[in-house]
N, C-alpha and C positions, 0 to 999 in steps of 0.2 A: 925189928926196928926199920930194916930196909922196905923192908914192905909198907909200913907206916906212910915213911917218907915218900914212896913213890905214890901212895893214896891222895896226901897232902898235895904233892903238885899237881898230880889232875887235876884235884880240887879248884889251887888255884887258877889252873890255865881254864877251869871251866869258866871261872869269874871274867878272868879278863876276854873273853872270846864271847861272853855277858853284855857286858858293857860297852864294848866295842859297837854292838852289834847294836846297840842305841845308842851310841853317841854317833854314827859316822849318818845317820838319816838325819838327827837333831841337828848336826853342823849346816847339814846342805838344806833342808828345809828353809831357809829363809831367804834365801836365791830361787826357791820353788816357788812361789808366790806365781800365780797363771795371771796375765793380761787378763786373757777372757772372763775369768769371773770374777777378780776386784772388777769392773766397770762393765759386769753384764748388764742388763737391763732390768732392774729390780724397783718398779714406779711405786711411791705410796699411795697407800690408801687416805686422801684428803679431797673431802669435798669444797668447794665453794662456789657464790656465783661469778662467774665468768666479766674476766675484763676485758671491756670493749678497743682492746689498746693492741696496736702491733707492737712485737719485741724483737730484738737485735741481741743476739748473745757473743762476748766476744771469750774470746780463750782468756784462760784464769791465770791471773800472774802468779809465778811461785817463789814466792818471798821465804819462805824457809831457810835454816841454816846451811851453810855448805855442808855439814857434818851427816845434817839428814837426808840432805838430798844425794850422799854418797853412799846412803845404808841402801838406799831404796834406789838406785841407778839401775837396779834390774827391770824395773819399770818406769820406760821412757814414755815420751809425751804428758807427761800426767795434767797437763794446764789444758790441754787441749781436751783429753780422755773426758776429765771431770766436768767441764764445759758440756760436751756433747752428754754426758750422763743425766746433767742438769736441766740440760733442755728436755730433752726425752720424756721427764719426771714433769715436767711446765707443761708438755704438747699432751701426755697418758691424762691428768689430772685436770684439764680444759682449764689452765689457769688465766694466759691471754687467748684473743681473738685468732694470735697469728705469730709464730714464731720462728725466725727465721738463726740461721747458724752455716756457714756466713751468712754475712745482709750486706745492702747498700745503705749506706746512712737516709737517702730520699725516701725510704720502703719502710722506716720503722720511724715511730713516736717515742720508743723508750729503749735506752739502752739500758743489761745487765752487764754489770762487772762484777769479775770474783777475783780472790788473795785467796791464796793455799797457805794459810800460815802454821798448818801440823798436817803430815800425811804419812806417817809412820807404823811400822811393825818391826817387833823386837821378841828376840826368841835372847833367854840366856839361858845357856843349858846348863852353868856352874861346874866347870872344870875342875875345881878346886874342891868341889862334893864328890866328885868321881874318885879323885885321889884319898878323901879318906875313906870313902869305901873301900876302895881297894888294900886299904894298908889295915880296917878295919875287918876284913874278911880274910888279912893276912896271921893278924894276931888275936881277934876275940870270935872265930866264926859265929859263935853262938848267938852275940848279940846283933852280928849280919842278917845271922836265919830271922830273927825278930825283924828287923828293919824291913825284911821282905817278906812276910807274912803281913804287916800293917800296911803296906804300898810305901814307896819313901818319892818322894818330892824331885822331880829329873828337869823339868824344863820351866820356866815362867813365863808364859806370854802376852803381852801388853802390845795396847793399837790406840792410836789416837789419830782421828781427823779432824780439822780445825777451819772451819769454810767459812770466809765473808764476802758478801752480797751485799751490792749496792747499786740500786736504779738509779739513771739517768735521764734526763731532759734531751733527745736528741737533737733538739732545736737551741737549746742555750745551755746544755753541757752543765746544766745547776744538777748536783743530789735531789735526791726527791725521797730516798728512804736508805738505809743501812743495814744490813741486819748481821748477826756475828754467832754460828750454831760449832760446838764441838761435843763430839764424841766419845767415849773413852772403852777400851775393853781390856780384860785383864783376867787371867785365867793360870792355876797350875795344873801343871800336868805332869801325871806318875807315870809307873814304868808300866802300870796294869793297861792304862786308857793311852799312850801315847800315840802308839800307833794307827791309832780308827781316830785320833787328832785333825783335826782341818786344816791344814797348813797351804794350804792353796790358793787361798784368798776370798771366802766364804764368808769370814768374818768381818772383813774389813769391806764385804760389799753390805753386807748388814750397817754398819756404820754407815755409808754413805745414804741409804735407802732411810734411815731415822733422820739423817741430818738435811736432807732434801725434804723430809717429810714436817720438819720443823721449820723451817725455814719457806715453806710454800704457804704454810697454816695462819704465817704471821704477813706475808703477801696479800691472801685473801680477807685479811682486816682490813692493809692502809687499803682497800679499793678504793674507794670514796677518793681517798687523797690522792693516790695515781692518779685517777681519772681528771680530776679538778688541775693536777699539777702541769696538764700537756693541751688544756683548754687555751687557745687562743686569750688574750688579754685584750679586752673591748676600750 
């Protein structure tokens, strides 16, 4: 019986020395998040023809909630970051004549503005699934050894970014076009694949590389009306 019992504790301290060992990368991973590659240099692939127009880009205002902009505090600048990301994707893509980031107002015909109205990543790792594991592998092992032969369900991860864009008349400060592109991603992740996980910022440089890339596709439509909208009035 003693032996038994000493069998059984292994057992469990093997579990929780288990779990540990992924819950304590899952906690931290979302403070991992790298500057460098959310806002690497990622330009899409959009062709169009070329406007004959200089641009003025100014840093993105970020209108988000306090709540999210305190999840994602590990990544400062972001009104600025995204800005310069944005032009990057304008200047790779030949979308204006001439883009400047900063500018003097004398030097451009059209200004960009942006709102950051979603810029988030969200890891739940379900604390509350860790515990009945654990209290499940305390009183029915059998049906644990199942749970982990099928893979069981450890982390959920969700990304949304949310960008609006709107040209300006840098002579009479009028709108000239709007545009409004989000993103979404959403992924679970088991105990098998967690670890080769991207938790770095991979993903959410992906979203911004789609949402630059929509949002440039639907620029090189209004050309016409850009072009007309910064034309001198005879």
């Amino acid at each position: 019986m003693n032996a038994w019992k000493h069998k059984h504790t292994l057992y469990n301290l093997k579990f929780v020395i288990i779990v540990s060992s992924l819950v304590i990368p899952l906690s931290c991973s979302t403070v991992s998040l790298d500057k460098s590659i959310v806002f690497r240099e990622s330009p899409p692939a959009v062709i169009g023809e070329l406007i004959p127009i200089r641009l003025g880009v100014n840093v993105f205002e970020d209108i988000r909630t306090e709540k999210e902009k305190r999840k994602m505090s590990k990544l400062d600048d972001i009104g600025e970051n995204l800005a310069i990301n944005f032009s990057n994707s304008l200047e790779y893509c030949n979308v204006f004549s001439d883009v400047k980031i900063p500018y003097k107002p004398d030097d451009v015909d059209v200004i960009l503005k942006g709102k950051i109205e979603n810029f988030r990543w969200e890891e739940h790792t379900g604390t509350m699934r860790f515990v009945s594991l654990l209290i499940t592998s305390l009183t029915m092992p059998l049906l644990y050894s199942q749970y982990l032969i099928w893979g069981g369900e450890m982390v959920n991860v969700s990304a949304q970014v949310g960008i609006e864009v709107y040209l300006e008349n840098a002579r009479t400060q009028q709108t000239i076009a709007r545009y409004f592109e989000t993103k979404e991603f959403y992924e679970s992740v088991d105990m098998y694949n967690v670890r080769s996980f991207d938790f770095k910022g991979l993903k959410l440089n992906d979203l911004l590389r789609e949402l630059s890339e929509k949002i440039i596709e639907q620029i090189f439509a209004d050309r016409d009306k850009i072009i007309e909208s910064v034309k001198p009035k005879v």
